[in-house]
Structures are given as C-alpha cells and as structure tokens.
C-alpha positions in Angstrom: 94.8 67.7 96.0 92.9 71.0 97.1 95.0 74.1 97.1 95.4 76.3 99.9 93.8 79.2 100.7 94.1 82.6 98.4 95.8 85.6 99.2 93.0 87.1 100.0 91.8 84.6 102.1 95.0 84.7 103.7 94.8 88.3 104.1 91.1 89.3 105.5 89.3 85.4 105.4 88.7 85.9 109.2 87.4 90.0 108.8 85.9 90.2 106.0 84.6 86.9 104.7 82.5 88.2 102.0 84.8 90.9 100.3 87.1 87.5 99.6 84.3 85.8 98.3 84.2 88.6 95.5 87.6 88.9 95.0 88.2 85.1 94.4 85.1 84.3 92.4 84.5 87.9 90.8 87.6 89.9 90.5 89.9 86.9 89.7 87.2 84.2 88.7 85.4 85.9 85.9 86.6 89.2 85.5 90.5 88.0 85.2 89.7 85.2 83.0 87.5 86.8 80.3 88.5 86.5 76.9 89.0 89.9 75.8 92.3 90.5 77.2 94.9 87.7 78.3 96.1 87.6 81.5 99.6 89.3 80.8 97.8 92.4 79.0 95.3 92.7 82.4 98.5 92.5 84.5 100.2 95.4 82.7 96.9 97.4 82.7 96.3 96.9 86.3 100.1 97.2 87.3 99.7 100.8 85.5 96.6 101.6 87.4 98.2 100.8 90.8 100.9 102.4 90.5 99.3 105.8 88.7 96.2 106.0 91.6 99.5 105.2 94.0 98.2 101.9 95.6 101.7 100.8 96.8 99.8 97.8 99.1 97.8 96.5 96.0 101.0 96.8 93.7 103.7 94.9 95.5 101.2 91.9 94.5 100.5 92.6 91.5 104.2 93.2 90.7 104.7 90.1 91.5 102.0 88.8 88.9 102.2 90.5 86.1 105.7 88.9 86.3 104.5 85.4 86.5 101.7 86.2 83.8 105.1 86.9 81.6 105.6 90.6 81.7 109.1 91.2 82.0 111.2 93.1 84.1 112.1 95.8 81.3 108.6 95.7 80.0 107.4 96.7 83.7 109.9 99.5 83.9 109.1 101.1 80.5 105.5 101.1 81.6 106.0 102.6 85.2 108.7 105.2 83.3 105.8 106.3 80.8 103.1 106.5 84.3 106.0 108.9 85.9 104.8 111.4 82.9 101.2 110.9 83.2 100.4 110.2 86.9 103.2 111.8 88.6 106.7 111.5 89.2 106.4 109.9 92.7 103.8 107.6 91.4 106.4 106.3 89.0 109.1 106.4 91.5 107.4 104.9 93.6 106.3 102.1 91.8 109.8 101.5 90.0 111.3 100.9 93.8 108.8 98.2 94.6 110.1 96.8 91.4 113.4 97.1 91.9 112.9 95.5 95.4 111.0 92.4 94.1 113.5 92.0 91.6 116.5 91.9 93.9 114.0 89.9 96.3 113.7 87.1 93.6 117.2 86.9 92.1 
C-alpha cells in the first residue's frame, strides 16, 4: 500500500519540485528522525521557533504535530505563554489563537 503524497508535495509538488525533495528526505527524513532528540521534544522546539520568529503559515502545521507527536494541549500553551515573554506578546498571542482554533477544530 503506497501512501499518498506529503504535505509538501501537496502544497508546492507542481512549483517547486526540488524544495519538496529536501523537505521530505532532509528536513523530515534525516534531520526529524535523528536520535538526539525524539520527535515530541523537536516538535515543541520547532513549535516555539514558529511561533517566536511569527511564522503563523508554518505553525498551524506544526500545531497540529507536535500534538500527534504527544505534546499536549496544556504543555503547548505553557510553552507559547513563556515565548509571549521572550519573543513578543503578539507572537505569543498569536500563536495561542492558532491553538485555541485547532483545538476547537479537533474536538
């Protein structure tokens, strides 16, 4: 059974054929799946990132992940609470609203 295409191939397959390349095989291939950190640790690092650099398109997804990688919905606020103080306020904001969004979304 082959699965079907990957959001990113989903998402820019027919523009930008290469750029999905390295996100599947790179980004999510190797660099997601080293040992070092396990996937629910990368997900709250990179959900943090997102939301303090204020990359609302990148973190909707990633939300969305770091759920499924078992980072839960009180975990997610505390950590986007705590980037309010160190990235800015409508970083934080920000974020928490996609959050509270997918969460109502998925209940």
């Amino acid at each position: 059974m082959t699965k079907g295409p990957s959001p990113a191939q989903r998402l820019l397959g027919d523009l930008a054929p290469k750029m999905v390349e390295l996100t599947d095989e790179v980004l999510f291939g190797d660099v997601w799946r080293r040992a070092g950190l396990s996937p629910r640790d990368r997900s709250l690092i990179t959900v943090s990132v997102l939301a303090a650099t204020y990359r609302p398109e990148q973190l909707n997804s990633h939300l969305r992940l770091a759920m499924q990688n078992g980072v839960t919905k009180d975990e997610l606020v505390e950590a986007l609470t705590h980037v309010a103080f160190y990235a800015g306020w409508p970083s934080g904001m920000g974020a928490l609203t996609q959050l509270k969004a997918i969460v109502e979304e998925t209940q």
